[in-house]
N, C-alpha and C positions, 0 to 999 in steps of 0.2 A: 541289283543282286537278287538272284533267288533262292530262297532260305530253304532247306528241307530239314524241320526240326522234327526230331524224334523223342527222345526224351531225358529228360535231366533237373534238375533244381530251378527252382525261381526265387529271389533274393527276398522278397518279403516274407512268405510264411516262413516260419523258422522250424516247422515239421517237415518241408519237401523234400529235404537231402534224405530222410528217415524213409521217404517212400520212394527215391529213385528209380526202386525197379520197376512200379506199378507202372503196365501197359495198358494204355485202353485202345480198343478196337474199333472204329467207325471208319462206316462210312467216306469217302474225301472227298468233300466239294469242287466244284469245279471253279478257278476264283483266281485272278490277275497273278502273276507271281514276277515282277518286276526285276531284272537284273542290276547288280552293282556296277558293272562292265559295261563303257560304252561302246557299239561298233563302230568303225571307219564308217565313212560316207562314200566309201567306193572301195571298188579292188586295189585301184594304184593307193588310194589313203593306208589301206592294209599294210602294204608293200613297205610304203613309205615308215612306218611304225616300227615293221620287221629288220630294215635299213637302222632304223634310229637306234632300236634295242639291240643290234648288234656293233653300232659303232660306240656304244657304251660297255661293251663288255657284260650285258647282261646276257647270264644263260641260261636257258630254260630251254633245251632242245627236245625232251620227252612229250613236251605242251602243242600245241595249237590252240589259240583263241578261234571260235566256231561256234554259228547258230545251230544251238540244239534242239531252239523248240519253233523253230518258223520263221519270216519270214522281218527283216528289222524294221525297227519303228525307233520315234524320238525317245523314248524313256529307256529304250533297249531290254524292251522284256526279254528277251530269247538268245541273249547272248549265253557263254560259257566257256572253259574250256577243254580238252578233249583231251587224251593218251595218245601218242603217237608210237609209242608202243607199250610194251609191258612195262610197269611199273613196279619197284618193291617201297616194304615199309621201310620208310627212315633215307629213303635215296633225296637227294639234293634235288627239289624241283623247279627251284628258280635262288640264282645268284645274282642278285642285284648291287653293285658298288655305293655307296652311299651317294656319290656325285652324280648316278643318273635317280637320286632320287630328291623328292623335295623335302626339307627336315627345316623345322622350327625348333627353337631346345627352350627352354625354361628358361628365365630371366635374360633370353637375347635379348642385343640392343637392334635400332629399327636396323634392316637388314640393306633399304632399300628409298634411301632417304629421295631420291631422281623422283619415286614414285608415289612416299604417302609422306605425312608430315611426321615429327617428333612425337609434336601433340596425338596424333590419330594413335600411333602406336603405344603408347604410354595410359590413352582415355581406354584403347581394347587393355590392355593389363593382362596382368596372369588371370584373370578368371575370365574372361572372355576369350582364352587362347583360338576358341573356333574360329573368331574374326579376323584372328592373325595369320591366323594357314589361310584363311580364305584372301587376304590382301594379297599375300604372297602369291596367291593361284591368279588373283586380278590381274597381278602386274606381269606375270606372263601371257594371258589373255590379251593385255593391251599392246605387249609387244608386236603382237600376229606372227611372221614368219620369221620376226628377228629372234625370237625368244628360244634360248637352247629346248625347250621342250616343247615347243611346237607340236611334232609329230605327237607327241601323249597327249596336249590337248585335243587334238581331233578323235580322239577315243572317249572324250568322257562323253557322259550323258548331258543331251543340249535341255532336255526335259525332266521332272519330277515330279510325284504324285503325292509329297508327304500329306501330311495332315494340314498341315498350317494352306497349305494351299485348298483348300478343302472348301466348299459353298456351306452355307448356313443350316439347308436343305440337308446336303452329303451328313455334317456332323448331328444334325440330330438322328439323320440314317445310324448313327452309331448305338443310339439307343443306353447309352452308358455315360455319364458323370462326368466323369475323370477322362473318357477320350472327349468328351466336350471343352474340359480345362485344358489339356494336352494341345490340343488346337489352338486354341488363344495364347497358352504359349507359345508356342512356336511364330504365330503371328507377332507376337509379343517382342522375342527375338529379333524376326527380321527386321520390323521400323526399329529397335534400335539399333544395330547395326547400320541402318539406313542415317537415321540421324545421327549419328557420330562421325558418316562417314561425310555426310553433307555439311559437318558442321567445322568440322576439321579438312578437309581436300582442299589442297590450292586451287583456288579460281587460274578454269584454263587449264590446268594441268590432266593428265591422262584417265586420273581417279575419278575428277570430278565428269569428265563426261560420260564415264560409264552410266548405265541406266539404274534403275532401282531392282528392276526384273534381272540384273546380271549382278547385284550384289546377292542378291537370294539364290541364285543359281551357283555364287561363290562358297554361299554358307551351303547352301544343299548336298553339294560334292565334297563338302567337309562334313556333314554330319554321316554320312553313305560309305565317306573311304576310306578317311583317316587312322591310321594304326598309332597309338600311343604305347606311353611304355617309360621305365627308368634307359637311357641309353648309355654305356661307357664308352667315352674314346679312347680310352687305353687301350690300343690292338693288343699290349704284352700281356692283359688281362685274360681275353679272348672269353669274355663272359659267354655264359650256354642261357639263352632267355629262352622262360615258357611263360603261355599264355593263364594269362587269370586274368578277373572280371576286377576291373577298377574301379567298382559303385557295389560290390558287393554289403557294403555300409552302410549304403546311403541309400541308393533303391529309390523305389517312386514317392517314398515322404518325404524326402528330402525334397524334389521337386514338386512337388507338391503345397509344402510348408514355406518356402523359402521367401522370407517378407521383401527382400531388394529386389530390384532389377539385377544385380551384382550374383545374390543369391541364387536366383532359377536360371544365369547363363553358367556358376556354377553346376550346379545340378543338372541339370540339363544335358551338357555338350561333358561334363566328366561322369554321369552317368551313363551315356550314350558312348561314352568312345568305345571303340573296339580294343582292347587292350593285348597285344598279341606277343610282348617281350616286357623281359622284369629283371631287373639286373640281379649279381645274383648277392648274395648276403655281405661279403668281404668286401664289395665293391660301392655300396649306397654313398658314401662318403666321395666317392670319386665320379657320381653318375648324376645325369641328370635329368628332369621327364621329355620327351622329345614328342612332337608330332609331326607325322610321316605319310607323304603318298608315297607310294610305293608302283610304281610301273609294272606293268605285267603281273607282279603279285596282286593287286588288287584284281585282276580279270577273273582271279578264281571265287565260283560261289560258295555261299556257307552252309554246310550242315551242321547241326551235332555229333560229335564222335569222340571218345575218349580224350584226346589234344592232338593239339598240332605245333610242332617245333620248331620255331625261330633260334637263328644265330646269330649275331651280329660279333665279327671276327675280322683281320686283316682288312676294316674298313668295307666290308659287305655286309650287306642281311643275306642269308642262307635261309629258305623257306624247303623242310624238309614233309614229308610225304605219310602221313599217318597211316595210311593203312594202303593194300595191294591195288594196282587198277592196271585193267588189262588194255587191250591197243582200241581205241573207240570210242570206251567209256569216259564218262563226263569225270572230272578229276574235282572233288571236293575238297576242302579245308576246313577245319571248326574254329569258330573266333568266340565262342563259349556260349550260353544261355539265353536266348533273348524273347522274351516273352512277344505276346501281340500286343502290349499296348508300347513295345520300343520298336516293334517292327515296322507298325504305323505309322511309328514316328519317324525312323531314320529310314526306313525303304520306302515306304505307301505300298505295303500288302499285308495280308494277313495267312497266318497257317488254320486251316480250317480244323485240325486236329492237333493243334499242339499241347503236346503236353509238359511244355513249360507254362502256361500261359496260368491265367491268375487273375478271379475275380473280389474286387475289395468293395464291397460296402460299408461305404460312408454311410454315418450316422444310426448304424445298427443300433446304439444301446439307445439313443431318443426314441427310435420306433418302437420298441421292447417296452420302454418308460410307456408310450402312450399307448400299445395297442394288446400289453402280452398281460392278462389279468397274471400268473404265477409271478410274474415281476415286478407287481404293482404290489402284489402281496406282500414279495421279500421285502421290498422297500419300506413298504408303511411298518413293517415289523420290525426293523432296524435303520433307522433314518442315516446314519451315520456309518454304513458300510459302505457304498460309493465313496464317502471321503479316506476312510480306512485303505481302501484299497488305494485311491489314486497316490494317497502319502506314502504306503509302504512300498507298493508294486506300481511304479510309474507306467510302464512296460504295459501291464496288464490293462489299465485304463485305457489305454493308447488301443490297445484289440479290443475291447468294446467299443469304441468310437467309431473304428474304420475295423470290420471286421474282412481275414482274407481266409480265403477257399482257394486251395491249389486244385490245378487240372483236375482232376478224380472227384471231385468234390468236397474233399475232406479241408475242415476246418483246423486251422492253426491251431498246436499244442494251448497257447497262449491261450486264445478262444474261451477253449473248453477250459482251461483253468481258472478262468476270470470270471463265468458263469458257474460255475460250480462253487466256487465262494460268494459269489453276490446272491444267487438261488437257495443260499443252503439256511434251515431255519436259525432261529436265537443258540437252541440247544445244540445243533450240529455245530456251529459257528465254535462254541464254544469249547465243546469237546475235539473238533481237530487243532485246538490253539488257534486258530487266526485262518487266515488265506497263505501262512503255506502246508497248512493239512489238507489244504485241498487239491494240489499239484498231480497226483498219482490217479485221479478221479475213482469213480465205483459209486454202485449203490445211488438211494434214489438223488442224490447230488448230481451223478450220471445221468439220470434219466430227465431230469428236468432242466440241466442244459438242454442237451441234445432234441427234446422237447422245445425249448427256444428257438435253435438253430431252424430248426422244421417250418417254427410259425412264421420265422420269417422271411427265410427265402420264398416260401410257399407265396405271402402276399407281395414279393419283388417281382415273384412269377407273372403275379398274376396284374401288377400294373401294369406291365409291357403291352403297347398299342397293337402289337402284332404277335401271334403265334412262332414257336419254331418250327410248326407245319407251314403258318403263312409265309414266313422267312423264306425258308425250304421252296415255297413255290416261285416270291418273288426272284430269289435269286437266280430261277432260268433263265430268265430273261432282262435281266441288270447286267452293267455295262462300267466296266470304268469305276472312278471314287465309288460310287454308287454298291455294286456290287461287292467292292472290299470292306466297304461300312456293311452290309449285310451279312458276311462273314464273319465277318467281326462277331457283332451279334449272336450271331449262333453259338459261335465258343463260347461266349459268356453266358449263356443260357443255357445252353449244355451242364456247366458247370456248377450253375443252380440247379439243377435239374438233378445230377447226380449227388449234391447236397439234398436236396429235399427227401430221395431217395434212401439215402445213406442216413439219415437223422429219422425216421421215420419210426415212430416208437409206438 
């Protein structure tokens, strides 16, 4: 999939909705931009696709699947697809029946007993539901030409470039923490899946000869395609489903924090789904969460754009059309916000300008403890205000620990109000009642955050082994992981850069 994000919120700061509108201007690098969509391995594969999707009653006649950026490759950078003529908003752009699609639902039982065990099905559980769409996608795999979906598997991508596949080398190219951790999870992920599946597959049977490299290739196309969602099978319902972001909650501390193995496949694969249907209020009681590939709907790539509108009615999904496109143009869809450290994660690329994206420094207030004399001051003058705060304002100790900067550079509300209490002397302390007279900022409270903020992305700046002029240069000539780690970087540095900028007092 190739993402073209423009801009919109990102789930952790909880000031980004506040600055939605702010546009920033740069530059666009030049940097992998990997398709969700995989191409046929030839014209009659095409053909054969176009056969299969029409002997399923799926329509999408306004569409063509079509390289729009060159020439195919194994991961399908350049796939897309195209207008076959004009287009309006809200017209039907693909009607898919639910039985040419693949659907997992919430507390099924195993589907597919021929091909995995009780045990295997019951060890993946509901919080590993990724591994159950992905068994599901195996045992068509194994089928080869028996399996009713043959022709769609010859469409997906045989290759991936997430992070988890990533060299030692590529992730420190990341130059960032947390895409360091983000990798070891996903590595983390795959052997377990691996060993679950080795530990449960009957000897001999279809599962257990699969390889290790085709279970990761099962989860990969799970993590890239999948649409989840409340689904109702009530047709007399005929619920109307829109897209919202199913981790809006949770975000990357949750993955991040999550002490089980249980825990980060949680986080993980339900902060990362794409969530693109929601049952609607009348109906929770009668719905259930489902995951879904979806044929031909997934060929389309994601932008951000106000929504995009899922149906699920008369036992179809109805994938309608958000905004106009003329006969040629590339047809987009929006499946909501995805920063670059879930782009990474679920595609392997990165948007060189997005501005959803979002830098978190871990262990901001340790560095501040050791390196920032005004903080060393506050402290010694009130020993007992870090505990004040963490008691009253959990929230707030939480952004001094891991402090976030949206795209723009501006620091979380949270931030600045947690520094402004723990900065502010005996006597101010006292006169605004506590840490919530300091919520509305001003005054030199204000300035001596903000003064914080400055000293210390300034020296996060300045640890970096490389420039963003250096970046800048090496990325002409980087290639592959390499080059999307280098991208990376920049936006993160960017982001510092316009914090340092923006706090500069």
């Amino acid at each position: 999939m190739r993402a073209v994000v423009t801009r919109t919120t990102v789930c952790a700061p909880s000031t980004a909705s506040a600055r939605a509108r702010v546009t920033i201007r740069r530059a666009v690098l030049a940097q992998p931009q990997p398709r969700r969509v995989a191409a046929a391995a030839s014209r009659a594969d095409a053909e054969v696709y176009a056969e299969w999707l029409a002997a399923r009653d799926v329509k999408g006649d306004s569409l063509e699947i079509s390289y729009v950026g060159g020439a195919a490759d194994a991961a399908e950078t350049t796939r897309g697809v195209v207008a076959k003529k004009n287009i309006k908003v809200d017209e039907a752009l693909v009607t898919l029946p639910r039985g040419a699609a693949l659907v997992v639902l919430e507390g099924q039982e195993n589907p597919h007993e021929d091909f995995m065990s009780d045990e295997l099905w019951n060890a993946a559980g509901e919080e590993k539901w990724a591994l159950r769409v992905a068994l599901v996608l195996l045992r068509e795999y194994a089928l080869g030409a028996e399996s009713a979906f043959a022709a769609y598997l010859k469409q997906l991508p045989e290759t991936f470039n997430l992070i988890g596949s990533y060299s030692e080398d590529e992730v420190r190219a990341l130059q960032y923490p947390i895409g360091e951790k983000i990798a070891r999870e996903q590595r983390d992920e795959n052997a377990e899946a691996i060993r679950l599946v080795r530990k449960h597959a009957a000897k001999g049977g279809a599962l257990a000869s699969l390889s290790d490299e085709r279970i990761v290739w099962a989860l990969d196309n799970v993590r890239s395609r999948v649409f989840s969602g409340r689904l109702v099978d009530d047709a007399k319902l005929r619920a109307k489903l829109l897209p919202r972001s199913l981790a809006v909650g949770m975000c990357f501390a949750t993955f991040m924090t999550a002490p089980s193995a249980e825990g980060r496949w949680l986080a993980v694969f339900a902060v990362l789904a794409l969530t693109v249907f929601d049952s609607t209020s009348n109906s929770d009681r009668d719905s259930k969460t489902a995951y879904v590939l979806m044929p031909l709907i997934d060929a389309l790539n994601h932008k951000t754009m106000l929504k995009t509108e899922f149906e699920f009615s008369g036992g179809a999904f109805v994938l309608r059309s958000p905004r106009e496109y003329k006969t040629g143009e590339e047809v987009f869809i929006s499946y909501g916000v995805l920063n670059n450290d879930e782009l990474i994660t679920r595609y392997g690329f990165v948007d060189s300008d997005n501005v959803a994206d979002v830098y978190r420094f871990e262990g901001f207030l340790p560095f501040l403890q050791a390196n920032h004399e005004p903080m060393k001051r506050a402290l010694g003058a009130d020993s007992k205000r870090l505990a004040t705060l963490k008691r009253t304002h959990p929230e707030l100790d939480e952004a001094l620990w891991n402090a976030n900067f949206i795209s723009d550079g501006t620091a979380e509300d949270k931030l600045l109000w947690a520094l402004r209490a723990v900065l502010a002397t005996p006597e101010e302390f006292a006169k605004a009642n506590g840490v919530d007279g300091f919520k509305l900022g001003g005054g030199a409270p204000e300035k001596r955050a903000a003064d914080a903020i400055q000293a210390a992305v300034s020296a996060r700046l300045a640890e970096y082994p490389t420039t963003l002029e250096e970046d800048a240069e090496q990325l002409k000539s980087a290639s592959g992981n390499m080059a999307t780690a280098i991208a990376f970087r920049i936006r993160k540095k960017r982001i510092l850069s316009d914090a340092s900028r923006i706090y500069q007092t």
